[in-house]
Structures are given as C-alpha cells and as structure tokens.
C-alpha positions in Angstrom: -50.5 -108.2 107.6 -47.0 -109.3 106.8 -45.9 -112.6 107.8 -43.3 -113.0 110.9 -40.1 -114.6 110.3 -39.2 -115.7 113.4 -35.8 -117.6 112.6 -33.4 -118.4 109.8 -31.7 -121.2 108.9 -28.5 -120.1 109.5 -29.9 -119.2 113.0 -31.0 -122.7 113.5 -27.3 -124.0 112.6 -25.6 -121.6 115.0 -28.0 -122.6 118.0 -27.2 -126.1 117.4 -23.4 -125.5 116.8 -23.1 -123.9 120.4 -25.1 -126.3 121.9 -22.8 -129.1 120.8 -19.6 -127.0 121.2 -21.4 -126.1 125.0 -21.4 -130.3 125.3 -18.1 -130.9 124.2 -17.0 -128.0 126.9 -18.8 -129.4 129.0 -16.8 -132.9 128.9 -14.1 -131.5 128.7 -14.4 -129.4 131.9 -15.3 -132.6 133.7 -13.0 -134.8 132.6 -9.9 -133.1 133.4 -11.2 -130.6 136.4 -14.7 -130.6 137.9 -14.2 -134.3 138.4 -11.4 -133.5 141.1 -13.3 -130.5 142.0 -16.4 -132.8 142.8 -14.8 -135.1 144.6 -13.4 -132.1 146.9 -16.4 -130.8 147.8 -18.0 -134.3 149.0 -14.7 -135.0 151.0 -14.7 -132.0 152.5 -18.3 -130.5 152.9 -20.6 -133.4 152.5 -22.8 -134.1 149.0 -25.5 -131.4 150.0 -23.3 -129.0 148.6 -22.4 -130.9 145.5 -26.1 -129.7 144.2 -23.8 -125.5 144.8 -21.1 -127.2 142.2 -23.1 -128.6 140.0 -25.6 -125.7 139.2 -22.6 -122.9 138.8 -21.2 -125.7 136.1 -24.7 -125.4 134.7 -24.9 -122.0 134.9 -21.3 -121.3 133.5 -21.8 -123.3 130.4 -25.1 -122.3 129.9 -23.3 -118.7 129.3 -20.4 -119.8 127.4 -23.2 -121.6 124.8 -24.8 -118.3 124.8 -21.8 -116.2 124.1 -20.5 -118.7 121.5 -24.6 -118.6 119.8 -24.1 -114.8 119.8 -20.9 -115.1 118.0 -22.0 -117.2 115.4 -25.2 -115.6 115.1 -23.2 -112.1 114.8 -20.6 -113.6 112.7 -23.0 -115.1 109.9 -25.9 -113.0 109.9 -24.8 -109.8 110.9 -26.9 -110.0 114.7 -30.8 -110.3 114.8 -32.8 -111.7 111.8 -34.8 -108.0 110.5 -38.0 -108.0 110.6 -39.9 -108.3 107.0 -41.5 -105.5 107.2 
C-alpha cells in the first residue's frame, strides 16, 4: 500500500501566509472601518446585534484567507498536492 501524502511544505507555508495576511486584514478593516461600523450598530440597535456584525466580519475574512490560501496554493504548486500513486 502506498503511503499518503497528505500536505507539502509549500502547502504549509501558503496556509500560514493567508492566515497572517487574513490577520493583518483583519486589523486593518477594524481600525479604519468596522470600528465606526461597531459603534453604529450599538448606538442605534443595541449590542445584541453587535454578535450579526461581528460574525459577517468573521465570516468575510474567513473567505478572503481562503481565496488568498487558494492563490498561493495555485500559484506555487500548480492546485492540489497529486496523489503518489
């Protein structure tokens, strides 16, 4: 029986790229807008819906890391690692 491979090294490096590009992003974002945003939504509508801002931020950057992992992964690999087979 073959052995798996189930991830590369280059892999590895472009998960952990997006993931800090996905944090810096993230800062970013709130820094110059969510921040404002944030404090519109309590003002206006009370902190319950704060939790409605704060998971599309998650869910928005969570996408961006995953398009930016798919890039890299795409860009220096050529896609999917191939199985050995």
């Amino acid at each position: 029986m073959p052995a798996t491979r189930w991830t590369t090294g280059l892999e590895i490096v472009a998960y952990v790229i997006a993931h800090l590009l996905g944090i810096v992003i993230a800062y970013v974002l709130n820094f110059l807008y969510l921040a404002q945003l944030y404090r519109y939504v309590i003002d206006t509508y009370g902190v319950a819906y704060l939790s409605v801002v704060s998971l599309t931020q998650s869910v928005v950057i969570m996408l961006i890391v995953l398009f930016i992992f798919l890039a890299l992964r795409a860009t220096t690999m050529g896609g999917a690692p191939r199985s050995q087979m």
